[in-house]
Every structure is written in C-alpha cells, then in structure tokens.
N, C-alpha and C positions, 0 to 999 in steps of 0.2 A: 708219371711220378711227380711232377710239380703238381698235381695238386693234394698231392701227400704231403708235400712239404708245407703247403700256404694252412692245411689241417692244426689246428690246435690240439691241444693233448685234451683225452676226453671225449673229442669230440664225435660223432659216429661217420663214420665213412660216406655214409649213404644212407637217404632220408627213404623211411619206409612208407606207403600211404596207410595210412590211420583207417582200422576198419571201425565199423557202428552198425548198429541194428536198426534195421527198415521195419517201422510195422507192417504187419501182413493185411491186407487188403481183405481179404477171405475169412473173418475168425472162426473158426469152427470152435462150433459148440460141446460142451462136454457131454456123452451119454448119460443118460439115467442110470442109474446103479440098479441092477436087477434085485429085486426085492428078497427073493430068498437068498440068493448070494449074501446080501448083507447082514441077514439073520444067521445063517452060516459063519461067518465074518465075529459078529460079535460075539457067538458062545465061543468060537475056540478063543476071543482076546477073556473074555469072563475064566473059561476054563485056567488059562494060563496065569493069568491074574492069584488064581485060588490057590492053583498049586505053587507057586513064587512066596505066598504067604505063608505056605505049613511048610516050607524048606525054609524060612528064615524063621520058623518059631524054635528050630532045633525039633531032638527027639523026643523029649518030652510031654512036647502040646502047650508051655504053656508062655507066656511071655515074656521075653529077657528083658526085664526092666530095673 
C-alpha cells in the first residue's frame, strides 16, 4: 500500500510495455488476379452502376434537374 500512497493522482498504477510493429522478414507477394474472375468482377460493378442510375432517375426516365 505505500506505494499507493507515494502515486500521484492520474497517474497509472503500472507501466505497460508499449507494443510496435516488426517488419516481417518474408514479404509475400500478392497473387495475380485471375483474368476471368476480373472480367466477372467488373460487369457486375458496371451492371450495378446502371441500375443505381435508373433508380435515382425516378419513374419516369428522365432527369431531375
């Protein structure tokens, strides 16, 4: 308990060790993106894209300006 008392206010009880990041020695390299996968990949963002746009033109079709 004395060294409760000799504590200032604030101050933390018990010093924690301070973690940090070690670079990794090994970098592994990123895979190649499989070619059709990617093609796949971008019609559905295309796709989504299109229909995003005719749901915010409203029902009409034409543009709210």
């Amino acid at each position: 308990m004395s060294a409760n008392k000799q504590r200032k206010a604030g101050q933390p009880v018990c010093r924690k060790p301070r973690l940090h990041l070690v670079p990794s020695p090994e970098e592994r390299q990123r895979p190649e993106p499989d070619p059709e996968l990617k093609e796949v990949l971008d019609d559905m963002r295309r796709r989504y894209r299109v229909q995003r746009e005719r749901i915010g033109r409203g029902d009409d079709g034409k543009d709210a300006a």
